[in-house]
C-alpha positions as CSV (number, residue, x, y, z in Angstrom):
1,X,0.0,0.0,0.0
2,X,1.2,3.2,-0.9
3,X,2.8,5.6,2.0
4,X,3.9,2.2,4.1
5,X,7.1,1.3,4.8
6,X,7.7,-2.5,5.8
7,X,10.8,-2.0,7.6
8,X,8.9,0.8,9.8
9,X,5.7,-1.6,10.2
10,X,7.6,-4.4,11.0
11,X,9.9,-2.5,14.0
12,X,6.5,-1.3,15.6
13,X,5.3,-4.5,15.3
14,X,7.8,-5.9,17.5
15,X,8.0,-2.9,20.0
16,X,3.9,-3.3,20.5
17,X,4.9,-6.6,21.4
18,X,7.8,-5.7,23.9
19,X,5.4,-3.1,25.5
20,X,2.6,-5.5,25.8
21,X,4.8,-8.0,28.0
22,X,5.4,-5.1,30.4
23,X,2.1,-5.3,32.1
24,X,2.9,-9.4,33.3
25,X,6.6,-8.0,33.8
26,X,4.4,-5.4,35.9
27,X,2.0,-7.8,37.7
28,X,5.3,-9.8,38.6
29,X,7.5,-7.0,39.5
30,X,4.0,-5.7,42.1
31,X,2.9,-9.3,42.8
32,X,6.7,-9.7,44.5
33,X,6.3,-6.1,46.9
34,X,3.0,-7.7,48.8
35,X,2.2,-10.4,51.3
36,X,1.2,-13.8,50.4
37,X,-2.5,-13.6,51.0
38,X,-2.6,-11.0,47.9
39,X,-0.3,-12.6,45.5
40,X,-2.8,-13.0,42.7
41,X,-4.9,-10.4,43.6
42,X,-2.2,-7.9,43.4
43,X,-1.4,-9.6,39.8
44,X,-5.0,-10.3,38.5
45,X,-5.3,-6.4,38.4
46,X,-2.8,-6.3,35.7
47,X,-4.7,-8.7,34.0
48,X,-7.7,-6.7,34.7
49,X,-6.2,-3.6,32.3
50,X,-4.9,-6.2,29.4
51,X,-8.5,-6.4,28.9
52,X,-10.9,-4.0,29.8
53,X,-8.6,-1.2,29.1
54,X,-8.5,-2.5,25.7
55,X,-11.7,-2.3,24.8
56,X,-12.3,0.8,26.5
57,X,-9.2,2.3,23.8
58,X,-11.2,0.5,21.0
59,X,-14.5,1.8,21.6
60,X,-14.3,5.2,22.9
61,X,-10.3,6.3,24.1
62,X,-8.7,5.8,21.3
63,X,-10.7,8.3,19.2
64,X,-11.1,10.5,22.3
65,X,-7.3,10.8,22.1
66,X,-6.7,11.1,18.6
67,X,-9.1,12.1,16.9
68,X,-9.3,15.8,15.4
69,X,-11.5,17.5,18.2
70,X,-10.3,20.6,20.2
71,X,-7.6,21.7,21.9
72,X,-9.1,19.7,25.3
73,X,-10.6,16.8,23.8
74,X,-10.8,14.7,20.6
75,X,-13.7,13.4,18.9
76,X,-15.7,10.7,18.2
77,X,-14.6,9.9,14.7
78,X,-12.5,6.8,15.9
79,X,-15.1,5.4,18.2
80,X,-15.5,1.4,17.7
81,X,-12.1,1.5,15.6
82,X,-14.2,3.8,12.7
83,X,-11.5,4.3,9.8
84,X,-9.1,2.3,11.9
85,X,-7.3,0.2,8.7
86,X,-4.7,-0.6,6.8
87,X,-4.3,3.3,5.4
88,X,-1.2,5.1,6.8
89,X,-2.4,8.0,9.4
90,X,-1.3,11.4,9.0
91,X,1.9,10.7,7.0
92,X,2.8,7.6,9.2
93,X,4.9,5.0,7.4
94,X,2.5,2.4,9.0
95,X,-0.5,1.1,9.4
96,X,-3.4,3.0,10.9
97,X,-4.5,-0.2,12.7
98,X,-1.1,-1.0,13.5
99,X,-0.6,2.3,15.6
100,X,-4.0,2.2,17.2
101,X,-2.6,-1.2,18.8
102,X,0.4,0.2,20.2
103,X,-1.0,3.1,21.3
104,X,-3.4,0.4,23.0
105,X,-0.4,-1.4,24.8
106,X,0.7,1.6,26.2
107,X,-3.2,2.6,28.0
108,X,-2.7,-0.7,29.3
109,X,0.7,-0.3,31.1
110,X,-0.4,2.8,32.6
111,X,-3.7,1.7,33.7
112,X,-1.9,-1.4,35.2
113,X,-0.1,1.3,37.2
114,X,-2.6,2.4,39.4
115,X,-3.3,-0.6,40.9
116,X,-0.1,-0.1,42.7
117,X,-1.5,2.8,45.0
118,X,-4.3,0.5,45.9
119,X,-3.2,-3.4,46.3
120,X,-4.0,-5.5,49.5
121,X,-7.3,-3.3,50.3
122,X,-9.7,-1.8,47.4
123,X,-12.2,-4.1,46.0
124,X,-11.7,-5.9,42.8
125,X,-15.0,-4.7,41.0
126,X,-13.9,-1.2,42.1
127,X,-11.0,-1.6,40.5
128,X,-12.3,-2.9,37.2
129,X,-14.6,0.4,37.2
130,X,-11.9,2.7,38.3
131,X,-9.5,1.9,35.2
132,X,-12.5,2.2,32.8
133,X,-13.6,5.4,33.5
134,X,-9.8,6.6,34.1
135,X,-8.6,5.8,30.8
136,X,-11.4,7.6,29.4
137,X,-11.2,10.8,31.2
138,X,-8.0,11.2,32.5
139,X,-5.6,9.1,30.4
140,X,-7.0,9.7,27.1
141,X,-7.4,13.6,27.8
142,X,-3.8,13.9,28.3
143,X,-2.9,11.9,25.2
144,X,-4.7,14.4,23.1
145,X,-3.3,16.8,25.1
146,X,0.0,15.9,23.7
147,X,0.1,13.9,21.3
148,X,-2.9,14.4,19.5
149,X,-3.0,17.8,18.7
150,X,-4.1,19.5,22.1
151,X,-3.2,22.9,23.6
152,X,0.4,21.1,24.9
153,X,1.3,19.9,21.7
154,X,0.1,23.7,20.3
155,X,2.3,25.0,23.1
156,X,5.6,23.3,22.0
157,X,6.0,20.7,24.7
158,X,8.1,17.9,23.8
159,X,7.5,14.3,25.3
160,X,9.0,11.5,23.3
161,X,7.4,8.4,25.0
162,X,4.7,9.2,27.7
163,X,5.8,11.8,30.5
164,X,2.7,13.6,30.8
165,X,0.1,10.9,30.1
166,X,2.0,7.7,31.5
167,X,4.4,8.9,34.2
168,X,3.2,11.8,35.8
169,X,-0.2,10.8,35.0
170,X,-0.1,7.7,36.6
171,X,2.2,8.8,39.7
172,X,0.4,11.9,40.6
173,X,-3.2,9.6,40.1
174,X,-1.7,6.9,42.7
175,X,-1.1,9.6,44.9
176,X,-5.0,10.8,44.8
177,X,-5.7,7.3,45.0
178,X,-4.1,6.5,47.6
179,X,-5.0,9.1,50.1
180,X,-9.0,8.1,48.9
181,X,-8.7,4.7,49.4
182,X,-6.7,4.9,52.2
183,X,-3.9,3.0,54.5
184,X,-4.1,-0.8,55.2
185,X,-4.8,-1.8,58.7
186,X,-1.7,-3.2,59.3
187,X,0.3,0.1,57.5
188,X,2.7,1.1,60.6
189,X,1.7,-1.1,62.8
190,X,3.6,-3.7,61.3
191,X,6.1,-4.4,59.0
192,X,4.6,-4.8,55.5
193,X,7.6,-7.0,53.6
194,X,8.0,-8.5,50.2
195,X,7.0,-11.7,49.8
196,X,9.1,-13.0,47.0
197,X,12.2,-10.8,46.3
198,X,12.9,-12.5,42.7
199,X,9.4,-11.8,41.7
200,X,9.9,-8.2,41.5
201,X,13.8,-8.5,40.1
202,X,11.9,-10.8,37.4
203,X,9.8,-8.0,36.5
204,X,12.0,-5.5,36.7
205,X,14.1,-7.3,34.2
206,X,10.6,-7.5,31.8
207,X,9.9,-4.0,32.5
208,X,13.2,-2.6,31.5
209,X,13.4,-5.3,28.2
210,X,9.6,-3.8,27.4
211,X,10.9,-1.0,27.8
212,X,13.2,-0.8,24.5
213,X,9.8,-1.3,22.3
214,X,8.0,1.4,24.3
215,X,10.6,3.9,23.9
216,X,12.5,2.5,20.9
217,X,9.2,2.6,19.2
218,X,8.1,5.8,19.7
219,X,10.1,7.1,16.7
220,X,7.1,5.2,15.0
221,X,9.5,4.4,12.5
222,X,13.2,2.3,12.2
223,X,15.6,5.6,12.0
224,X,17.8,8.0,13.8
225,X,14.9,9.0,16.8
226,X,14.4,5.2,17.2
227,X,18.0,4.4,17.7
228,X,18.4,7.4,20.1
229,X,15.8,6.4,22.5
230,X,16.7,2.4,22.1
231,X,20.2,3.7,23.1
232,X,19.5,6.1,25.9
233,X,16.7,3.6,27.1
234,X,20.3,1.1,27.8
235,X,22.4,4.8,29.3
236,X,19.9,6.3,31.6
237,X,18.3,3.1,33.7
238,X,22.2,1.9,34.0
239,X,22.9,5.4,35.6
240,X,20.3,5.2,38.0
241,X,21.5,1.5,39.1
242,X,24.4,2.8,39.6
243,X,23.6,5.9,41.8
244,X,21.4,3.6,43.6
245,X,23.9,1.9,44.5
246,X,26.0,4.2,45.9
247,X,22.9,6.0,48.2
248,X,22.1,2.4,49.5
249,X,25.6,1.9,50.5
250,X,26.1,6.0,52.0
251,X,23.0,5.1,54.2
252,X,23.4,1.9,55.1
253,X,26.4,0.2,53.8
254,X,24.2,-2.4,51.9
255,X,23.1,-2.7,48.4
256,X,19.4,-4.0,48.6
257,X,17.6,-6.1,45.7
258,X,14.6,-4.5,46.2
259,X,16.6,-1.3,45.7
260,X,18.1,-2.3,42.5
261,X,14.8,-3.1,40.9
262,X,12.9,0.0,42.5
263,X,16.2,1.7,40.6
264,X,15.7,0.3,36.5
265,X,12.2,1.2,37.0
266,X,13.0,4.5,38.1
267,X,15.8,4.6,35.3
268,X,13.7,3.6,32.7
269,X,10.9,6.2,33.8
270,X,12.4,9.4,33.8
271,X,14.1,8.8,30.0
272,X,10.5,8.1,28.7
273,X,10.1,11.7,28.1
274,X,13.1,12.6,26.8
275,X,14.6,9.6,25.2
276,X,14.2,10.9,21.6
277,X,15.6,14.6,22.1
278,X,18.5,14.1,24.3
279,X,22.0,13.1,23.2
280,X,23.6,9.5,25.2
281,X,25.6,11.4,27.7
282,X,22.5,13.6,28.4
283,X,21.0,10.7,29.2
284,X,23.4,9.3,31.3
285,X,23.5,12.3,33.7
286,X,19.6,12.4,33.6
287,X,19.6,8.4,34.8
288,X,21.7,9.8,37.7
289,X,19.9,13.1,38.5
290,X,16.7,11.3,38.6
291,X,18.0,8.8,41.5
292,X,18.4,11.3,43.7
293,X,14.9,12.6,44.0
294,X,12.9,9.3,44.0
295,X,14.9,7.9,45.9
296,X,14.6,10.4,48.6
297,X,10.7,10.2,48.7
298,X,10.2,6.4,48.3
299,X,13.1,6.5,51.5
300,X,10.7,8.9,53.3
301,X,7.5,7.9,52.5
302,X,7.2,5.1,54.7
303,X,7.3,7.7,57.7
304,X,4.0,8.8,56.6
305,X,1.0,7.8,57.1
306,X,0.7,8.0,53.0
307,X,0.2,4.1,52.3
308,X,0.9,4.7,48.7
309,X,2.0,0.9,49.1
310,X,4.4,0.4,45.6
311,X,5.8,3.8,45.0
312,X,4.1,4.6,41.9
313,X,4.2,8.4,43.0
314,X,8.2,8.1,43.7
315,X,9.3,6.2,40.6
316,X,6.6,7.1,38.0
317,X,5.2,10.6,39.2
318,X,9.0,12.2,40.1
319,X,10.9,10.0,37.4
320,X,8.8,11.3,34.9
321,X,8.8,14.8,36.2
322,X,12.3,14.6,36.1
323,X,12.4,13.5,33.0
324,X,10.2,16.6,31.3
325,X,12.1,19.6,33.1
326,X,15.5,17.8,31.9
327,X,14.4,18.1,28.5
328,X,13.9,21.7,29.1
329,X,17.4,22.3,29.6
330,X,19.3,20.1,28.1
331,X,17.5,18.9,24.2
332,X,19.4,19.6,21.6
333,X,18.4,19.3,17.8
334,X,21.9,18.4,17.0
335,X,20.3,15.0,18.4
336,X,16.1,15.4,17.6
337,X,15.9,17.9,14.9
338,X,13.4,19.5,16.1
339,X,14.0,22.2,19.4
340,X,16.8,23.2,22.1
341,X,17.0,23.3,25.6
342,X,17.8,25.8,28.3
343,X,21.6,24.6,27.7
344,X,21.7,25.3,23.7
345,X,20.0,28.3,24.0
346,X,16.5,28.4,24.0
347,X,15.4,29.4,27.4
348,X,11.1,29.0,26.3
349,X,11.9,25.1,26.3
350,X,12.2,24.9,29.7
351,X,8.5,27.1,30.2
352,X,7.0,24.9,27.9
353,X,8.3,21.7,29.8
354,X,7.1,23.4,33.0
355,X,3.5,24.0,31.9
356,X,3.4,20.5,31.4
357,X,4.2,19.3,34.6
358,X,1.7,22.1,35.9
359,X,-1.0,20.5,33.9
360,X,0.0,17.1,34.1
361,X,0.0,16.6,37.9
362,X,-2.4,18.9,38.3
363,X,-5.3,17.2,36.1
364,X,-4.4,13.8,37.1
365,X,-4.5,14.2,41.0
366,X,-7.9,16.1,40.9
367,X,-9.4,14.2,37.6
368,X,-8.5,10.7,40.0
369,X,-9.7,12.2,43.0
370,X,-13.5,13.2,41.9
371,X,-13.3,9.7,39.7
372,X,-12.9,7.7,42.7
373,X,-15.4,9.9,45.0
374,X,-17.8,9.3,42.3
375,X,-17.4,5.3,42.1
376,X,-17.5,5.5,46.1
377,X,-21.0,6.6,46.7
378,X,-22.0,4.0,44.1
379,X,-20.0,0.8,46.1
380,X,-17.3,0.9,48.8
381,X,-13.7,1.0,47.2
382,X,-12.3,-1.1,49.7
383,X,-12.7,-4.8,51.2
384,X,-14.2,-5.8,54.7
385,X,-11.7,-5.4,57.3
386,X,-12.2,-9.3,57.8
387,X,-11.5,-9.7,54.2
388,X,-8.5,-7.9,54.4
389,X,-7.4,-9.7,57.0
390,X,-7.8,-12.7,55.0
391,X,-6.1,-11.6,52.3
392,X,-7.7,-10.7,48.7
393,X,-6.8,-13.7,46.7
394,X,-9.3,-16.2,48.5
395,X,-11.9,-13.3,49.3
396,X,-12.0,-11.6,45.5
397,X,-11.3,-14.5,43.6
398,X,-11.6,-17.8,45.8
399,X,-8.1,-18.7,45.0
400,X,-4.8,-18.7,46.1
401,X,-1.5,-18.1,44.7
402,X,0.2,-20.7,47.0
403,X,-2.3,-23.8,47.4
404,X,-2.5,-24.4,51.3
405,X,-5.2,-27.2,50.9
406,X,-8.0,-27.0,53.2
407,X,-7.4,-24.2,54.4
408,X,-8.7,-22.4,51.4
409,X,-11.7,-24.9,51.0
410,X,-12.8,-23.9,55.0
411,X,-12.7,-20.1,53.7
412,X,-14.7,-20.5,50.3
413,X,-17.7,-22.6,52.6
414,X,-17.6,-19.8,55.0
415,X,-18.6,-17.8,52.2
416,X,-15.9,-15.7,51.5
């Protein structure tokens, strides 16, 4: 067909598959952070978002996100996948259908995200609801915003890969979510461990593989912007490791696993944003600066009573933020082509990046916050206290992720 190029349609065929794995890498990488009880529970919410998060993009989001609209919202010309085919879109190189689906795998990651603000205590169906409606009126909104012709994109904001609606979106959202839902009963009264340490190094190491297709692919096309981010999505997550190291051994003289994972994540967050617009060595120094931060509030947060149980806030919500000022300062078209930074001489980058976190954290937290007040006055967000106690997995879906025999039987007569 005329306007496709097979070598572009066959990269983004392979990076919608990287970024697809990312939400089992994901349900490992959260399923490893909680107790027993809530193994599968914890994981079945990334499951949840690989399917009704898809055909929430298919029948509504997408076109909501990408179709011509305003500068707030698109329209409906998309709904139900309507002129979603094999025709290039907008001067792509691939398939219209073809971009629809990756743009599909990453609504799905971020969705998957939330659950991380909310595991061991919010109802499943409450979830399932939750990440509908989200991806329709938060998520979506600040795709258009950004991607698909909205006032940000108008503005001059730059975001490669998904700082505004992934990162930020999805960090400052936990946060909301969070404090709505609120703590577990055992939060500070007990300490809240991992349950299976090579869970979450398992999904780190998916995560970080995904994460080449979702930035690497980005570039919607097999050239020079591709290469960049594949490259600096290597640089900047190795930087972080590495800084993360070194705090973990000035504040306690160990090197945690935990940490290490917590660190590719972060890593691989924060060069999202800027992986197509900033040279290698840019990116290395970014994977550093961006430790620093998140690692200061997920070390803190604990000694709140914010049970934001997974992070999401200190590795998505900062990492990404991170990631959007530094383009700001330090893009450089020698690299993208397309704008400088603060450091090359254009000093309105670093505004433009600015408004974005404005809006971005901004929209998320309050658009999350009257989303989940809404769902609450419909059906409690969380589980019974007895439930919880229990643990999710036998209460929310009558099994277990680690067979105990009759123990489980005795629970599912009771009822529950």
């Amino acid at each position: 067909m005329a306007g496709i190029d097979t070598g572009d349609t066959a990269w983004i065929l392979v990076s919608t598959a990287l970024v697809m794995l990312m939400t089992p890498g994901l349900g490992l990488f959260y399923a490893g952070f909680v107790r027993e009880k809530n193994t599968l529970n914890t994981f079945m919410m990334s499951l949840a978002a690989l399917g009704l998060v898809t055909i929430t993009w298919a029948v509504v989001a997408y076109s909501l996100a990408f179709d011509s609209g305003n500068d707030i919202i698109g329209g409906f010309g998309h709904a139900f996948m309507n002129g979603v085919d094999f025709a290039p879109r907008d001067g792509q190189t691939i398939p219209h259908l073809l971009f629809f689906v990756y743009q599909a795998t990453f609504a799905i990651i971020t969705a998957a995200l939330l659950s991380g603000a909310v595991v061991e205590r919010m109802r499943f169906s409450a979830f399932l609801i939750f990440i509908v409606l989200w991806t329709i009126f938060v998520y979506a909104v600040l795709v258009h915003w950004v991607w698909g012709g909205g006032w940000l994109a108008d503005l001059g904001v730059l975001d490669f890969a998904g700082g505004v609606p992934v990162e930020m979106a999805s960090g400052f959202s936990a946060w909301a979510a969070a404090l709505l839902v609120g703590a577990r009963r055992d939060y500070s009264r007990q300490a809240l461990l991992p349950h299976n340490t090579m869970y979450i190094l398992l999904g780190a190491g998916l995560l970080w593989f995904g994460w080449f297709g979702f930035n690497g692919g980005s570039g919607l096309a097999a050239g020079s912007p591709s290469v960049l981010a594949f490259a600096n999505t290597l640089l900047a997550p190795a930087a972080t490791l590495t800084v993360w190291f070194l705090l973990d051994m000035a504040r306690d003289r160990r090197v945690t696993a935990v940490g290490g994972a917590t660190a590719v994540v972060v890593g691989c967050v924060c060069i999202t944003p800027a992986a197509g617009f900033i040279g290698p060595m840019w990116a290395i120094v970014l994977g550093g600066v961006a430790a620093v931060p998140s690692y200061a509030l997920i070390m803190w947060r604990p000694r709140t009573r914010l049970d934001e149980s997974l992070d999401v806030l200190g590795a998505h919500g900062i990492g990404g933020l991170v990631g959007i000022l530094f383009i700001g300062i330090f893009a450089q078209t020698t690299w993208n082509g397309v704008a400088d930074g603060l450091a090359y001489g254009s000093p309105i980058q670093l505004w433009y990046q600015f408004v974005a976190v404005l809006a971005a954290t901004t929209y998320s937290f309050v658009g999350t916050w009257i989303l989940l007040k809404l769902i609450g006055l419909v059906m409690p967000l969380r589980v019974e206290q007895r439930h919880e106690a229990l643990g999710l997995d036998v209460t929310e879906h009558g099994e277990e992720a680690y067979a105990r025999g009759e123990g489980a039987i005795l629970v599912r007569e009771d009822g529950h």
